[in-house]
N, C-alpha and C positions, 0 to 999 in steps of 0.2 A: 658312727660316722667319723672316720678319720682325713685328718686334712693333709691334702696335700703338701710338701714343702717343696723349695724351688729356692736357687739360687737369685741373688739381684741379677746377677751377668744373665742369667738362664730367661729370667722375667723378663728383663730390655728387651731381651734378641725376639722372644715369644709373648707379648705380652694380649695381643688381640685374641691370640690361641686359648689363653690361661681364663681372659675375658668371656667367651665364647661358652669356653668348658663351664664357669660359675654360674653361667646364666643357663646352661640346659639342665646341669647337674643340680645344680642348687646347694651343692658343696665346695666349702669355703679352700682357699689356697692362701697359703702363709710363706711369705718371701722373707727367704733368711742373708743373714750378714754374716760373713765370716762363720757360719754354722749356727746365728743366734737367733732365733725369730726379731723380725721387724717389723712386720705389718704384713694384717691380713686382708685378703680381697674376696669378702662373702657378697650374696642378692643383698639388694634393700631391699628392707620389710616396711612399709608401712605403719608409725606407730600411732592407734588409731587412740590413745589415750590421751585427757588432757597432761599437761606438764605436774598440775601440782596434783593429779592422781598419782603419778607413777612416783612420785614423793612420800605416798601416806605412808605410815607404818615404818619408815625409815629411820626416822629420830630413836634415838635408843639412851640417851637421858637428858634429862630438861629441869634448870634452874632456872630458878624466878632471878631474871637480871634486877629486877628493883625489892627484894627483900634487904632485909639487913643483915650486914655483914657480920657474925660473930667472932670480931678480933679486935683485941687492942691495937691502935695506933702511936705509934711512936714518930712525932714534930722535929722534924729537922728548927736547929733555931740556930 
């Protein structure tokens, strides 16, 4: 599935057409700047997950914030 790209000036002039095309096709169109992608304009999907599911499994390493620090301190005096 490759996305369309499309100028900003192109988007303004066309933008109900572009709108129209996402929503029958169901493929996404990416409006570029100067040749750079800027934003893309896919369907919304529905995301039928709670928030802190789509979180699990995410963490990928975990300190105990209340362990004890193993370093010497040095007192400003």
């Amino acid at each position: 599935m490759e996305n369309t790209l499309i100028s900003k000036s192109e988007f303004k002039a066309r933008a109900l057409e572009y709108f129209r095309q996402v929503e029958t096709t169901g493929e996404s169109v990416v409006v570029t700047d100067h040749g750079k992608p800027a934003l893309e304009v896919r369907p919304y999907r529905a995301i039928e997950q709670a928030p802190l599911d789509m979180l699990r499994g995410s963490v990928i390493r975990y300190d105990d914030p209340v362990a004890p620090v193993d370093a010497e301190w040095e007192a400003l005096s």
